[in-house]
Chimera marker file (.cmm) of the C-alpha trace (Angstrom):
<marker_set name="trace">
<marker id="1" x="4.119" y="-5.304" z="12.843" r="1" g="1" b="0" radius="0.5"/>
<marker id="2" x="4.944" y="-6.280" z="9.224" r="1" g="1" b="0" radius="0.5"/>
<marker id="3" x="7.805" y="-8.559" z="9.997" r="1" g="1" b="0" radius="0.5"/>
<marker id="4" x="4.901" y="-10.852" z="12.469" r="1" g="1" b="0" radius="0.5"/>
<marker id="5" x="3.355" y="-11.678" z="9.691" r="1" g="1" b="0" radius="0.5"/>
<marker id="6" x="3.636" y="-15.365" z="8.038" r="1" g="1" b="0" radius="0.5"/>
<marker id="7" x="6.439" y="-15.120" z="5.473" r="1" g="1" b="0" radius="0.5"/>
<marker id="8" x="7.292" y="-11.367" z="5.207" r="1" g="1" b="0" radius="0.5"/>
<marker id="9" x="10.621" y="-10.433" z="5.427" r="1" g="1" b="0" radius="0.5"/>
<marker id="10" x="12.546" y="-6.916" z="5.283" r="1" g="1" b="0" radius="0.5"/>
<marker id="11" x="13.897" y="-5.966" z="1.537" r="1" g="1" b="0" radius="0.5"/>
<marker id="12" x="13.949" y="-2.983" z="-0.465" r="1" g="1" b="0" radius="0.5"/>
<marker id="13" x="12.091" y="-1.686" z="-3.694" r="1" g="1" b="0" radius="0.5"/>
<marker id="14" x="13.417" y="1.336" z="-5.493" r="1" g="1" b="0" radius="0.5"/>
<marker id="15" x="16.708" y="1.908" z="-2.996" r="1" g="1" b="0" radius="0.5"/>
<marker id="16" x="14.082" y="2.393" z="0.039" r="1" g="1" b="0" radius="0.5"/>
<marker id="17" x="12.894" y="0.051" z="2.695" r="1" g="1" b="0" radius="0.5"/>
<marker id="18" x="10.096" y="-2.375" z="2.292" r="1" g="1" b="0" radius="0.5"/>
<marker id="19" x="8.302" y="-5.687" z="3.110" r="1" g="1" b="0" radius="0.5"/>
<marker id="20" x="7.937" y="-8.114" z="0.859" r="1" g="1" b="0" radius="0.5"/>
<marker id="21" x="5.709" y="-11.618" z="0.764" r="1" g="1" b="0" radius="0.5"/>
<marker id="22" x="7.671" y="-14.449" z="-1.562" r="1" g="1" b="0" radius="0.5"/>
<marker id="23" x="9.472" y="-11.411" z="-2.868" r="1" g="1" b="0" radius="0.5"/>
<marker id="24" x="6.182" y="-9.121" z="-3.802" r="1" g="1" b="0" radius="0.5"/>
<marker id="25" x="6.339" y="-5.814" z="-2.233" r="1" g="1" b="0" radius="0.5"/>
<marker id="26" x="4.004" y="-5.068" z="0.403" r="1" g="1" b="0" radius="0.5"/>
<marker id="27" x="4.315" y="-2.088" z="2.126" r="1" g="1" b="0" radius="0.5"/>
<marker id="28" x="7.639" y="0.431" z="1.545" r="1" g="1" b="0" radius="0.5"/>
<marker id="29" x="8.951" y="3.582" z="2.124" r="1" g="1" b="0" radius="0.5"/>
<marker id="30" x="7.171" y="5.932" z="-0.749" r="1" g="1" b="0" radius="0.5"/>
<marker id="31" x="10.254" y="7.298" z="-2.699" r="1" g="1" b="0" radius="0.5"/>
<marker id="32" x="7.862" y="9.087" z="-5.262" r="1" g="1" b="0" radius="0.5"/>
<marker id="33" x="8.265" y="13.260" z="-4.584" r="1" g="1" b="0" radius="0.5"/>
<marker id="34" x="4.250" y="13.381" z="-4.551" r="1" g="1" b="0" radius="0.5"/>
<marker id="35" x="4.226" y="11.072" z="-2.012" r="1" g="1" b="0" radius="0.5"/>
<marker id="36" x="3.391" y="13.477" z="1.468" r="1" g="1" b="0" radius="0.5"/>
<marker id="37" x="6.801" y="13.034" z="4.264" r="1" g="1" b="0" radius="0.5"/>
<marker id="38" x="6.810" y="10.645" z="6.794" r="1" g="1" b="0" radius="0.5"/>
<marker id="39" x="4.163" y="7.976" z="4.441" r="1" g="1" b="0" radius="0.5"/>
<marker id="40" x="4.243" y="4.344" z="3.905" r="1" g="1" b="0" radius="0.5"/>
<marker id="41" x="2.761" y="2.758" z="0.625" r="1" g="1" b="0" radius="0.5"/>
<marker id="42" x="0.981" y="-0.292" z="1.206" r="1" g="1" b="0" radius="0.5"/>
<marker id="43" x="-0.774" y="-2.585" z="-1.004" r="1" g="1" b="0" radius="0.5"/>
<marker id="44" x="-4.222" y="-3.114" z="-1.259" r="1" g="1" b="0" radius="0.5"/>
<marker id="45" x="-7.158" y="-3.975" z="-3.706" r="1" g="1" b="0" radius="0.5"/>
<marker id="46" x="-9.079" y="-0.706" z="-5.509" r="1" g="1" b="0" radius="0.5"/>
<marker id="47" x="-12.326" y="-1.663" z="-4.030" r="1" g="1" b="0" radius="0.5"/>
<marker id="48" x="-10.336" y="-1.685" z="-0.012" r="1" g="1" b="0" radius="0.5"/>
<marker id="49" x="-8.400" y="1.422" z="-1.535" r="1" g="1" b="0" radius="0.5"/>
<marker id="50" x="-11.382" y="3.854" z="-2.512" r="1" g="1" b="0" radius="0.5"/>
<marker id="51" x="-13.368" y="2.386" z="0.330" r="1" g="1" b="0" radius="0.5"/>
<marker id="52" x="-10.270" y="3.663" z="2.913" r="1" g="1" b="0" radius="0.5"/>
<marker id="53" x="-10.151" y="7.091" z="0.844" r="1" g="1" b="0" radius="0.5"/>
<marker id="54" x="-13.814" y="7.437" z="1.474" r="1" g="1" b="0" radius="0.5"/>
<marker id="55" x="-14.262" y="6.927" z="5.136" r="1" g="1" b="0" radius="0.5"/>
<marker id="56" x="-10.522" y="8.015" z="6.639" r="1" g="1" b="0" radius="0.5"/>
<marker id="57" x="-9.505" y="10.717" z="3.740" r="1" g="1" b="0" radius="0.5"/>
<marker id="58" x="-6.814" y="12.502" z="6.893" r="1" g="1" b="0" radius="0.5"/>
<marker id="59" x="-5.198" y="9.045" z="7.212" r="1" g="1" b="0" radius="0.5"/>
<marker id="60" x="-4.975" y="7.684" z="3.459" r="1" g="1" b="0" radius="0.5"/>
<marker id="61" x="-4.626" y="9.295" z="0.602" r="1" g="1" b="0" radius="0.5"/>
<marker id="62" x="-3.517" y="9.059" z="-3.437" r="1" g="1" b="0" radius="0.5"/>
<marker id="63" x="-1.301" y="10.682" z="-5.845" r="1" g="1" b="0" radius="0.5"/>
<marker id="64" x="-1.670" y="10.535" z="-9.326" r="1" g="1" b="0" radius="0.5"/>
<marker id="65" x="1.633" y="8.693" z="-9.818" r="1" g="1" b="0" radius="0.5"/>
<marker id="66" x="-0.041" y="5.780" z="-7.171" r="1" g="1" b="0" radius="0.5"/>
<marker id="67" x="-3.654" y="5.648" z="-9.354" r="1" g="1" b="0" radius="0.5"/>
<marker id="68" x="-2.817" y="2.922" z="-11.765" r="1" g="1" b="0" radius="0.5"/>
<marker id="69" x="-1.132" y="0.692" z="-8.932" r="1" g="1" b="0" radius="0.5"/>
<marker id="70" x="-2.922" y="-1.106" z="-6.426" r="1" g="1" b="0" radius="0.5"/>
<marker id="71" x="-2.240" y="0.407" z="-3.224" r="1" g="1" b="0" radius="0.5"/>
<marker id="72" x="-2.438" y="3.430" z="-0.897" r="1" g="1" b="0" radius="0.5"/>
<marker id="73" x="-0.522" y="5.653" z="0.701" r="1" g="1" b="0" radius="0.5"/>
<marker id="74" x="-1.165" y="6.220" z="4.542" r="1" g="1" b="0" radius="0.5"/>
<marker id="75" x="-0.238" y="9.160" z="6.414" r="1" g="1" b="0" radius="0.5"/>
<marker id="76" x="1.930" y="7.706" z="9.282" r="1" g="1" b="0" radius="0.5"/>
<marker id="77" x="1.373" y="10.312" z="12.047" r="1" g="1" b="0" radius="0.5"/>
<marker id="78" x="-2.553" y="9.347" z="11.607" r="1" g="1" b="0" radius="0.5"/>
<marker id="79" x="-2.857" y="5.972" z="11.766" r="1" g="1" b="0" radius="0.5"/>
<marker id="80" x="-3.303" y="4.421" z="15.132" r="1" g="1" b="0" radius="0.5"/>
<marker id="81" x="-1.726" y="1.204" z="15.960" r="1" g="1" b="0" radius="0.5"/>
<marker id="82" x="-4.234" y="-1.597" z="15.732" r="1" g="1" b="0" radius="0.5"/>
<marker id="83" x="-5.581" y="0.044" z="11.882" r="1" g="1" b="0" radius="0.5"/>
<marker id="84" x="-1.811" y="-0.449" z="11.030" r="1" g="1" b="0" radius="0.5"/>
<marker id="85" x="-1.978" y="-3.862" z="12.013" r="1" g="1" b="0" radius="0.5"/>
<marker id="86" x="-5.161" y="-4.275" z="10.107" r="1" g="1" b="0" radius="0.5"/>
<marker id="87" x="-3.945" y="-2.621" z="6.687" r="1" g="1" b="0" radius="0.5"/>
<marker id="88" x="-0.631" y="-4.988" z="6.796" r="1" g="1" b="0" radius="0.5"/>
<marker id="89" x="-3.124" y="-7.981" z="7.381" r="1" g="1" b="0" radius="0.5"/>
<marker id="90" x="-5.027" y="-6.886" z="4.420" r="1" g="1" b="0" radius="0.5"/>
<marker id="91" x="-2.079" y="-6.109" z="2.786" r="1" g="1" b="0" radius="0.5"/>
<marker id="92" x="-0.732" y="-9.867" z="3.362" r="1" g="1" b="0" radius="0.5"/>
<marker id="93" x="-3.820" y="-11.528" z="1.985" r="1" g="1" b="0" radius="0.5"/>
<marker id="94" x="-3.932" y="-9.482" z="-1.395" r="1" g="1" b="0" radius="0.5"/>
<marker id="95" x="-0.120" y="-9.873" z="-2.080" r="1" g="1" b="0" radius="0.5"/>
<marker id="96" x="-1.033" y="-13.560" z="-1.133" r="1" g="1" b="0" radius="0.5"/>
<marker id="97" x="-3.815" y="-14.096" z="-3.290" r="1" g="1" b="0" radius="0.5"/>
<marker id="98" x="-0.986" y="-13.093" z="-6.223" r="1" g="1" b="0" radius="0.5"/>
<marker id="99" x="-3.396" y="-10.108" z="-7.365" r="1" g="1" b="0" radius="0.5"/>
<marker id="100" x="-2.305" y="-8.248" z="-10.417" r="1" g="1" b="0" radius="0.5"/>
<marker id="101" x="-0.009" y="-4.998" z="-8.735" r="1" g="1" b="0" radius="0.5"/>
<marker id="102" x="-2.004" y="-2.874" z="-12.194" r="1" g="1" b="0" radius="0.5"/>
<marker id="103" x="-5.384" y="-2.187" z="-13.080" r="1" g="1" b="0" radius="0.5"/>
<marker id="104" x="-6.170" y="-4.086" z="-16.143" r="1" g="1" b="0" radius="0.5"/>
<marker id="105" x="-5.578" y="-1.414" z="-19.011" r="1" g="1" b="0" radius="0.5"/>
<marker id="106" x="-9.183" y="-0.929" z="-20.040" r="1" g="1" b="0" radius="0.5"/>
<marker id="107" x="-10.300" y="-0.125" z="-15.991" r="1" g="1" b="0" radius="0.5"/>
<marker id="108" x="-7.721" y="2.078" z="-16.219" r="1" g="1" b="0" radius="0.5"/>
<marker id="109" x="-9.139" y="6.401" z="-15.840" r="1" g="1" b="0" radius="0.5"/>
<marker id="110" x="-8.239" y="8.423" z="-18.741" r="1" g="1" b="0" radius="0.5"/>
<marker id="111" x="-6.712" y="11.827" z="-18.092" r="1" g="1" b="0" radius="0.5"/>
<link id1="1" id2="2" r="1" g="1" b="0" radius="0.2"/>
<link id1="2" id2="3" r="1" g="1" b="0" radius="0.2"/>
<link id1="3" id2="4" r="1" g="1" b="0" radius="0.2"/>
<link id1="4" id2="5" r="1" g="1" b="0" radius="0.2"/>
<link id1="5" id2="6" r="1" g="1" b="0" radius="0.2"/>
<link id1="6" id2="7" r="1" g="1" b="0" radius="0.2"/>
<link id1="7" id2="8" r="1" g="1" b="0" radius="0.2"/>
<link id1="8" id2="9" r="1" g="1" b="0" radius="0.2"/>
<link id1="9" id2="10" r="1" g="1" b="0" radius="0.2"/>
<link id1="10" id2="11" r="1" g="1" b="0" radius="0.2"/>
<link id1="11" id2="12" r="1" g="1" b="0" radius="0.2"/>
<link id1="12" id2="13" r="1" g="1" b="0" radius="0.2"/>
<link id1="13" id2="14" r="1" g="1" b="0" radius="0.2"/>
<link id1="14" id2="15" r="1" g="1" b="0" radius="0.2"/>
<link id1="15" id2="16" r="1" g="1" b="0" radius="0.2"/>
<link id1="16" id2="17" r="1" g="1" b="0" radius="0.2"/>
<link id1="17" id2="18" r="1" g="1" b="0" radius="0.2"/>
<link id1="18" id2="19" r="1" g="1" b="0" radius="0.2"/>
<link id1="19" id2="20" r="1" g="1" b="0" radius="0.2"/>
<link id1="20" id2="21" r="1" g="1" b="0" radius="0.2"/>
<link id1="21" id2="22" r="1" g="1" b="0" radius="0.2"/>
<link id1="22" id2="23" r="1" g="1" b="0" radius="0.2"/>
<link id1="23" id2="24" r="1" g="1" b="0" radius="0.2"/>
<link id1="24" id2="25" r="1" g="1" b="0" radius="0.2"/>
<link id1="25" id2="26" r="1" g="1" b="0" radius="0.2"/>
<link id1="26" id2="27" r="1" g="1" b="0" radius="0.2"/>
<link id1="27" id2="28" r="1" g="1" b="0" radius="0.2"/>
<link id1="28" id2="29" r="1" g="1" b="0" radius="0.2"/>
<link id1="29" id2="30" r="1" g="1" b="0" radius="0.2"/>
<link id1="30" id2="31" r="1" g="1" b="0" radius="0.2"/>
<link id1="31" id2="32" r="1" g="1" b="0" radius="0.2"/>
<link id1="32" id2="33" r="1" g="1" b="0" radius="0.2"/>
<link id1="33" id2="34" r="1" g="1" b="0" radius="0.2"/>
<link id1="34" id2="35" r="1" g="1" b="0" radius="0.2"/>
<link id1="35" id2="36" r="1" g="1" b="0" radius="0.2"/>
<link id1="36" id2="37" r="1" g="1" b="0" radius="0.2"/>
<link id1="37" id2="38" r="1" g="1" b="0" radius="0.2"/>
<link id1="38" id2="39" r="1" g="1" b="0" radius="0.2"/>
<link id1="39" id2="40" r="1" g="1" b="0" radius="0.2"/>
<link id1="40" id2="41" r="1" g="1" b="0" radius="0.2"/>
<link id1="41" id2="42" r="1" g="1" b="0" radius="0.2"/>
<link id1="42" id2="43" r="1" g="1" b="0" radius="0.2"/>
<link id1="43" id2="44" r="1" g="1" b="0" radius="0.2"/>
<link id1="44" id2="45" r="1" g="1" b="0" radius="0.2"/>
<link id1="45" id2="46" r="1" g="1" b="0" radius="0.2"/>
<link id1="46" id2="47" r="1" g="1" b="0" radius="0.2"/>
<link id1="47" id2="48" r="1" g="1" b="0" radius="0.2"/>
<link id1="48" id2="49" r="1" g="1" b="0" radius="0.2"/>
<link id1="49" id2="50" r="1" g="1" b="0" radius="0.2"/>
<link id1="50" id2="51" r="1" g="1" b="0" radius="0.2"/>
<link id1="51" id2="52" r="1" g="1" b="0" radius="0.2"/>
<link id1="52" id2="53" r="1" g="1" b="0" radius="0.2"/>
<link id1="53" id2="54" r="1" g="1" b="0" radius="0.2"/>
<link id1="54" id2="55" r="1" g="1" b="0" radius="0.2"/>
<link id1="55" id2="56" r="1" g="1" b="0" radius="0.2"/>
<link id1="56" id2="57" r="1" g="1" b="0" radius="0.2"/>
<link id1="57" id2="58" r="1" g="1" b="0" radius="0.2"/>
<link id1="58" id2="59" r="1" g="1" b="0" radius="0.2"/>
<link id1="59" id2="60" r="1" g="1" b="0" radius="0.2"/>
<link id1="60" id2="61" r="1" g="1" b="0" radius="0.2"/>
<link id1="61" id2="62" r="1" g="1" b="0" radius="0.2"/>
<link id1="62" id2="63" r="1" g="1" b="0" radius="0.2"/>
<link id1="63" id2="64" r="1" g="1" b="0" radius="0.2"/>
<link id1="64" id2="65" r="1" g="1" b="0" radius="0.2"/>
<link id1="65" id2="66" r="1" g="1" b="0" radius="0.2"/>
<link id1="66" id2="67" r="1" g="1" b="0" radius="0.2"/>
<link id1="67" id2="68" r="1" g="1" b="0" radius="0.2"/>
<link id1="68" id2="69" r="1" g="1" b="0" radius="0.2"/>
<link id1="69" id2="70" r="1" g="1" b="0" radius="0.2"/>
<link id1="70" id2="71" r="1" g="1" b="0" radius="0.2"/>
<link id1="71" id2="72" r="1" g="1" b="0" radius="0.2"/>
<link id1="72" id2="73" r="1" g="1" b="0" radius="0.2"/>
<link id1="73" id2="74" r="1" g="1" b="0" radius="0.2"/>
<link id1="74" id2="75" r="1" g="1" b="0" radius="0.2"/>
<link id1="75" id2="76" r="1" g="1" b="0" radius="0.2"/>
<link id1="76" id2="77" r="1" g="1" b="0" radius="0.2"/>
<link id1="77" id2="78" r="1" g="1" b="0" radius="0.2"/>
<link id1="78" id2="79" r="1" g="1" b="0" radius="0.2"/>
<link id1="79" id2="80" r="1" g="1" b="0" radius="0.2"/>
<link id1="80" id2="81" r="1" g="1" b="0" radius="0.2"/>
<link id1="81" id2="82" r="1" g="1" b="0" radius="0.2"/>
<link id1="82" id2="83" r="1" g="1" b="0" radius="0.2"/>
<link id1="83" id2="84" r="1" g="1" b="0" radius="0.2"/>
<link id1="84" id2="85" r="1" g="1" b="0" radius="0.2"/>
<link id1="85" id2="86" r="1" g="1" b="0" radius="0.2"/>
<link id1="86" id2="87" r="1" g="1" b="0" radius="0.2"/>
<link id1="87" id2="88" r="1" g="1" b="0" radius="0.2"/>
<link id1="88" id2="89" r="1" g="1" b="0" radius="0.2"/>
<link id1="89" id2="90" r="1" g="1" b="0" radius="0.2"/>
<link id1="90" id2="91" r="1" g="1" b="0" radius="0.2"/>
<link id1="91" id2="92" r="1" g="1" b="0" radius="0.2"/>
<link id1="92" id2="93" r="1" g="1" b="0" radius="0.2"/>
<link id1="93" id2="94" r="1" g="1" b="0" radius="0.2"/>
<link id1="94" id2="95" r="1" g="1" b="0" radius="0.2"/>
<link id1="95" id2="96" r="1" g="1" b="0" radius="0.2"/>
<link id1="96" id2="97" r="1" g="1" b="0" radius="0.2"/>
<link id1="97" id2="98" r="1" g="1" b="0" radius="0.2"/>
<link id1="98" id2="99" r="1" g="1" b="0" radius="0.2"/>
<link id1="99" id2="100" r="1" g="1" b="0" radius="0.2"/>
<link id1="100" id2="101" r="1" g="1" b="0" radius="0.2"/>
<link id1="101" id2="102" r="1" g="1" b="0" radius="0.2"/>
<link id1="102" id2="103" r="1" g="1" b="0" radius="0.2"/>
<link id1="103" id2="104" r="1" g="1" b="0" radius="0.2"/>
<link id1="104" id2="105" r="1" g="1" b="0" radius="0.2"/>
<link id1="105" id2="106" r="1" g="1" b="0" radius="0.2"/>
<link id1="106" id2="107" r="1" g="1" b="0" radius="0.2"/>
<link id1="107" id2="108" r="1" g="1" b="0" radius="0.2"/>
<link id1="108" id2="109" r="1" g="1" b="0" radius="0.2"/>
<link id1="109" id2="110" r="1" g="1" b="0" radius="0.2"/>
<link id1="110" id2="111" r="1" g="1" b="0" radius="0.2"/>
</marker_set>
């Protein structure tokens, strides 16, 4: 589904598998240990992310090593085919847009 899109092609980021736009990741293989089995990390905007969290909490979810970065982790097993297809085309048009991948370090939550 990823590869159909303008411009992405197949690379890797961190020794795992991933898609990347003019070389910025977009979606890859989550090689993080919090990161739940059989998971892709894609990336999206905060505002997309918490609104996905909100509504569809059994397909995407966060851990706290993801918080600071803009994406989300999606639960592959959960996601049906044509929300896939929409979360890469999101994905496409933030990497595209050459968004920041961090939260500006005064948005950023304290712990």
């Amino acid at each position: 589904m990823g590869l159909a899109l303008p411009d992405v092609e197949e690379g890797t980021a961190y020794g795992s598998p991933a898609l990347k736009l003019h070389g910025q990741l977009l979606a890859c293989i989550p090689t993080n240990k919090q990161a739940e089995p059989n998971s892709l990390v894609v990336r999206v905007d905060f505002p997309q992310r918490d609104e996905m969290l909100a509504e569809a909490p059994e397909i995407y979810y966060l851990k706290p090593h993801y918080e600071d970065y803009a994406c989300v982790l999606v639960r592959l097993k959960k996601i049906q085919p044509d929300a896939m297809r929409d979360l890469l085309g999101m994905a496409w048009r933030f990497v595209n847009s050459k968004a920041p991948p961090r939260r500006p370090r005064a948005a950023r939550k304290r712990r």
